[in-house]
N, C-alpha and C positions, 0 to 999 in steps of 0.2 A: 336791796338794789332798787330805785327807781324805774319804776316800768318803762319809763321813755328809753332807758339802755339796754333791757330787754328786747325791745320792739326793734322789728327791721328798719336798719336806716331812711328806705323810701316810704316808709310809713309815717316816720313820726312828723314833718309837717304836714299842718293840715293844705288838705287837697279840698278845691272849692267841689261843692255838688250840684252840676247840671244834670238835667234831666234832655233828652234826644227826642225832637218828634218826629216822626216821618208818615207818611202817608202812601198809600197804595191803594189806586182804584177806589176812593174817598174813601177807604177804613183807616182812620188814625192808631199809628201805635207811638207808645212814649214808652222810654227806660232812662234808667239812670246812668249816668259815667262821672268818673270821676276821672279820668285818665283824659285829661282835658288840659291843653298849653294854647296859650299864642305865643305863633315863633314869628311873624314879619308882622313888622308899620306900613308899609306899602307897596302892596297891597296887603292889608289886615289880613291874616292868615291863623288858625288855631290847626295844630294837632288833636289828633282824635285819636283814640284809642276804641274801636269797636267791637262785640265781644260775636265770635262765630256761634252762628246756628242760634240766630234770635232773627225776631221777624224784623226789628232794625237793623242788622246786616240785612236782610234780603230785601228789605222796601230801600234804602241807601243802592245798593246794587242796583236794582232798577231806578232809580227816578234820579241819585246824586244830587237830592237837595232835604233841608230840613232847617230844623228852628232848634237850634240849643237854647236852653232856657236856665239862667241862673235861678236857684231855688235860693228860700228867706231859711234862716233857722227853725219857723216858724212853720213850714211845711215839713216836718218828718215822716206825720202820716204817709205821704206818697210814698215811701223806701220802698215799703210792704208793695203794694198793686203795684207799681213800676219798676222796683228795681229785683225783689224776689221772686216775682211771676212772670211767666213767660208769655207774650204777646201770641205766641205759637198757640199755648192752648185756650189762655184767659184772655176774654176780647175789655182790653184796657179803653177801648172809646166807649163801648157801654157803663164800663166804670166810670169814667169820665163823665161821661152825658148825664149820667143818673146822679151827679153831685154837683150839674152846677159850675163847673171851673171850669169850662171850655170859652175858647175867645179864638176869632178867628183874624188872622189877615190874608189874602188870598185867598188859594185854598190848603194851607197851613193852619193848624189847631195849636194854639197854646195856653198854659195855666196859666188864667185871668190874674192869678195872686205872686207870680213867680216875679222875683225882680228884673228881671230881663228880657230881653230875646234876642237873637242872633239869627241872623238869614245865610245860612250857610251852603255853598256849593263843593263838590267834592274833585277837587284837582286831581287827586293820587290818591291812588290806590296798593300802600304797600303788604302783599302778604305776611303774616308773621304766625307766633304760634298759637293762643289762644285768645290774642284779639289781633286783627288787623289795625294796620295803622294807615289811617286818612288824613289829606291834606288838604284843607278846605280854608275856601275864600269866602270872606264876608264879604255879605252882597249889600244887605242893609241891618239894620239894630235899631234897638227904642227900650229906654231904663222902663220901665211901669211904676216904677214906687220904690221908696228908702226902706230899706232894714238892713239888717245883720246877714250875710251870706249863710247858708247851710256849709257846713265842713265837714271832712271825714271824722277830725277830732272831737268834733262835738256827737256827731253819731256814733263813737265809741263809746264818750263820756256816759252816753246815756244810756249803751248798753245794746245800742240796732245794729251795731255791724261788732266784727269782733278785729 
């Protein structure tokens, strides 16, 4: 049987992979999501998928604003610090600062190499069960550079997520 009929349905296309920044009291933290949609043209609107009990749900909660950031194929490295560690105990802006990839606008941090950004504010606030779901307005965006999107399908392919 083909793995892809194996796989749960909301799995098998690929899900692009942004990375979440937020900030609290200038300490940047970033995580990954992939549970990431726009639903409105205007005003430009993305669902969010946030995951409970990470320091981006609690810096979101306080401040409702942040920079989603589309990641290149070409950053996988980040999964690991960003998406497998926890902001709560691993301080991700030292990691950050110690490599070089930090770029600011504001006072907003984003990956200097990530193909995007997005200025996002958070409308709603829906409780759910093991991520909350947020409805946020772009505020403002800027492409940074061409490549390939990071995908969940590719980070199977290679063996980082399961």
């Amino acid at each position: 049987m083909p793995h892809s009929l194996r796989t749960r349905p909301w799995n098998r296309a690929p899900q692009q992979v942004y990375s979440l920044s937020t900030t609290n009291n200038g300490v940047i933290n970033m995580n990954i999501c992939t549970y990431v949609t726009p639903i409105t043209m205007k005003p430009k609107q993305f669902v969010i998928g946030v995951y409970h009990n990470t320091q981006t749900y609690d810096n979101l909660k306080t401040t409702h604003e942040g920079l989603l950031q589309l990641l290149g194929a070409d950053q996988t490295y980040l999964i690991t610090p960003l998406g497998k560690k926890s902001g709560s105990t691993y301080n991700k802006h030292t990691y950050l600062t110690s490599h070089h990839t930090l770029e600011f606008i504001q006072t907003f941090a984003y990956l200097k190499h990530s193909l995007a950004y997005i200025h996002i504010k958070v409308k709603k606030w829906l409780p759910e069960s093991d991520h909350d779901i947020i409805i946020a307005e772009v505020i403002s965006w800027k492409n940074l550079r061409h490549g390939t999107p990071l995908t969940t399908t590719y980070l199977k392919d290679q063996k980082i997520i399961r």
